[in-house]
C-alpha positions as CSV (number, residue, x, y, z in Angstrom):
1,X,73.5,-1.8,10.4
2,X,75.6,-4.9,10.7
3,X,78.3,-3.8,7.8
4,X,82.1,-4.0,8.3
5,X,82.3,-0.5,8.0
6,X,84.6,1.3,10.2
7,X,82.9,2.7,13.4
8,X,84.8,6.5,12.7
9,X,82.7,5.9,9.1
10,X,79.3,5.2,11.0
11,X,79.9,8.5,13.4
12,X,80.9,10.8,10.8
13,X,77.8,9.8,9.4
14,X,75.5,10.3,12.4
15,X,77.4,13.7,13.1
16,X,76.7,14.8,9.3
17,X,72.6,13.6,9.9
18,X,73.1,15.5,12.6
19,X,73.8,18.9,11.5
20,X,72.0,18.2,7.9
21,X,68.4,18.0,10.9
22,X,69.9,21.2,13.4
23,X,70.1,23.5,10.1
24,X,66.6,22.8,9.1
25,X,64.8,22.4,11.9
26,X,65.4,25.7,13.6
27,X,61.3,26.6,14.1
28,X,60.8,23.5,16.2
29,X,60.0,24.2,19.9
30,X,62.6,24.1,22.6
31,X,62.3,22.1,25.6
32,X,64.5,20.0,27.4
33,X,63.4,16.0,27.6
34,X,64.6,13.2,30.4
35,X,63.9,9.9,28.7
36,X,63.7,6.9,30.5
37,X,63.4,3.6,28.7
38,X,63.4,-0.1,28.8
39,X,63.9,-2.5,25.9
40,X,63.8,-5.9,25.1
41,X,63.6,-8.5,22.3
42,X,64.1,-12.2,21.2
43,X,65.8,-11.4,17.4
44,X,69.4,-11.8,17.2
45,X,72.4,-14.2,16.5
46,X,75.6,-15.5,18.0
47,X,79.0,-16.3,16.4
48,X,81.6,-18.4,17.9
49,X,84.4,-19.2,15.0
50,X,82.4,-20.8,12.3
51,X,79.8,-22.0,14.7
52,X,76.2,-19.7,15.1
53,X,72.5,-19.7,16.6
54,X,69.4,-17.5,16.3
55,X,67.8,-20.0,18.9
56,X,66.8,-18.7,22.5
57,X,68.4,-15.2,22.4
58,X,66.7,-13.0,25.2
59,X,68.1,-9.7,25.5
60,X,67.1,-6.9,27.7
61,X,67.7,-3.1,28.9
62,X,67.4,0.3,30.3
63,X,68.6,3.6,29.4
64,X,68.5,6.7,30.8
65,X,68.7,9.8,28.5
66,X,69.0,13.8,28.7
67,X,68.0,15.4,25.7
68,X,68.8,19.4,25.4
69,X,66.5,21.9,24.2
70,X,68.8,21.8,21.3
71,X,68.0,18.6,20.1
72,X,71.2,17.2,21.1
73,X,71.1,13.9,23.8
74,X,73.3,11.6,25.5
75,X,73.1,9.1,28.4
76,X,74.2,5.8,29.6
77,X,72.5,2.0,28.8
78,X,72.9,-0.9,30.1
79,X,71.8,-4.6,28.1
80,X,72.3,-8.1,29.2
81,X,71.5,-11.1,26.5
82,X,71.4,-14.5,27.6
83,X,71.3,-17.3,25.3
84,X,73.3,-20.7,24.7
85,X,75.7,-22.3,21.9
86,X,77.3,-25.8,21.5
87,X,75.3,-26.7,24.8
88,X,77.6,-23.5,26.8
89,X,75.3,-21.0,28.2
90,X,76.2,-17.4,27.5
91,X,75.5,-14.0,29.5
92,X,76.4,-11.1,27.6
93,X,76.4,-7.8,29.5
94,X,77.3,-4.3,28.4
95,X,77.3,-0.6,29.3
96,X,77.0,2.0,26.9
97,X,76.8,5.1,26.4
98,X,74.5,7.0,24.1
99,X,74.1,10.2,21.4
100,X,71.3,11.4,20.0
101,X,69.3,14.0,18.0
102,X,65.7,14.9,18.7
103,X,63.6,17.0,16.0
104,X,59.9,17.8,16.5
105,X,58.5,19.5,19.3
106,X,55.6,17.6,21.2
107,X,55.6,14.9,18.1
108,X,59.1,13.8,18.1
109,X,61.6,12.0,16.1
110,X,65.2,10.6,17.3
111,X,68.2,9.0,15.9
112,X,70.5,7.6,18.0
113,X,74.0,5.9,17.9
114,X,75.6,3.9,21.0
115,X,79.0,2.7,21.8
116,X,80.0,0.0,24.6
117,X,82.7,1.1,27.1
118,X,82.4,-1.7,29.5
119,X,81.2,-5.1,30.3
120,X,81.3,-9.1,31.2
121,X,80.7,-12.4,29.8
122,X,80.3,-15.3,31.3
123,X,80.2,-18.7,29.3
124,X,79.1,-21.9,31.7
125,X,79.0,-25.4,31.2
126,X,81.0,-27.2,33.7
127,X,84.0,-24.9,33.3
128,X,83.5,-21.1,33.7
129,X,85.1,-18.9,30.9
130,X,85.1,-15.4,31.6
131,X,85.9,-11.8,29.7
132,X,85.8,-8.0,30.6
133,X,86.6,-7.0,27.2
134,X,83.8,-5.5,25.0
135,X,83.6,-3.4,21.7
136,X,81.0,-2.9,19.3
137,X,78.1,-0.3,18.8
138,X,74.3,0.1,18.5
139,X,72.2,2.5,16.7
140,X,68.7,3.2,17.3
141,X,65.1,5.2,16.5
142,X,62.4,6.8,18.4
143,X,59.1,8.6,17.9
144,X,57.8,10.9,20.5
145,X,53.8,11.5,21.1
146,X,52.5,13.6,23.3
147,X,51.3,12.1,27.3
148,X,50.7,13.5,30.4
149,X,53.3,16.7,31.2
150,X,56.0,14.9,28.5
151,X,56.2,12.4,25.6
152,X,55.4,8.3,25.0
153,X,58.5,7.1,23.4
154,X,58.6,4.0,21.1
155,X,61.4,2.4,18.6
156,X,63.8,-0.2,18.0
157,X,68.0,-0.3,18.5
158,X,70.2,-2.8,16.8
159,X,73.1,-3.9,18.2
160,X,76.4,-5.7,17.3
161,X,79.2,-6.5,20.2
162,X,82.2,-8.5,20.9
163,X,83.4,-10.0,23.4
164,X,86.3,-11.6,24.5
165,X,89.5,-12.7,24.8
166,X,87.9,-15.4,27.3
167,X,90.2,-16.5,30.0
168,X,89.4,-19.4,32.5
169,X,91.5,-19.6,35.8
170,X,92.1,-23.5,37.5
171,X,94.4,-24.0,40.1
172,X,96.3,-20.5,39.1
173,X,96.8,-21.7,35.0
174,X,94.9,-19.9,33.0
175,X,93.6,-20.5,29.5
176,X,92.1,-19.1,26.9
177,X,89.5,-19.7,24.3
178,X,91.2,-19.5,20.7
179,X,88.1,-17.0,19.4
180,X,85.7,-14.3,20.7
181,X,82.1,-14.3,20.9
182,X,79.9,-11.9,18.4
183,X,76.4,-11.2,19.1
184,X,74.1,-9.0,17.1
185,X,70.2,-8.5,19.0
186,X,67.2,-6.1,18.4
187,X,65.0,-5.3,20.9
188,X,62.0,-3.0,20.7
189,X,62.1,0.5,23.2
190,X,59.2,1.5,25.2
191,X,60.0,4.8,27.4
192,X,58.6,7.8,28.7
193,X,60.2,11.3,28.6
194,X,59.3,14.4,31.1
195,X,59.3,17.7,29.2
196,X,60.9,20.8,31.0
């Protein structure tokens, strides 16, 4: 999940799962899903330059997600990590927005692939460096069981962003750190989904 492969290599591929699952799964029921999930974890790392940790990363998040009767699902989801390197503190925010494909009817399976648009981080320790500059992607998996008028949802997503340039602002001079900041987390998903 981590590679250096180019993201337009990683969507081509999704598309291509994609349509490999909608040509051979055209018995399964239809019905439209709204997922709604949290997820968290404490697996990751940060990269500064040549500096790193897997210490103390907490990361966090919610999505909301529309899924067609189709198969075919998108929505937006939001994650925060907080966690610290070289003594600096580091908050890590980022809005995304999902695709996915669901197969199965009441038992369900879903691949998913997300992609930041926005965000902020905020590095702290005396002096405040600060960034609104994010790229990077996630990719993630569900399985759907059947509960109460819908599904259970559970899975993991794997994540890699990056973040920066980082600016501070003194007394109207600005500066800037020489590197960004990567961070790569994994958090498990818990969600339900309402069948219609």
């Amino acid at each position: 999940m981590y590679s250096h492969t180019h993201p337009f290599h990683r969507i081509s591929l999704f598309s291509g799962l994609i349509l490999l699952f909608s040509c051979s799964l055209v018995d399964a029921e239809e019905f439209g899903r709204l997922r709604y999930f949290v997820f968290s974890g404490n697996q990751g790392k940060i990269t500064h330059g040549t500096n790193s940790s897997e210490d103390s990363i907490q990361s966090q998040g919610a999505s909301v997600h529309l899924v067609f009767a189709n198969g075919m699902g998108f929505g937006p989801a939001m994650m925060t990590t907080k966690t610290t390197l070289d003594s600096k503190s580091h908050t890590l925010y980022s809005e995304n927005i999902d695709i996915s494909y669901t197969f199965g009817g009441e038992w369900s399976f879903s691949i998913g692939y997300g992609r930041a648009m926005n965000g902020r981080g905020d590095i702290k320790n005396g002096d405040e460096y600060v960034t609104s500059s994010v790229k990077g992607d996630a990719m993630f998996i569900l399985v759907g069981i059947p509960f109460v008028f819908g599904e259970l949802l559970g899975g993991v997503r794997g994540s890699q962003h990056e973040f920066g340039s980082y600016l501070k602002n003194e007394n109207g001079t600005e500066s800037k750190l020489d590197q960004n900041i990567s961070i790569q987390a994994v958090q498990m998903m818990l969600g339900y989904g309402l069948h219609f």
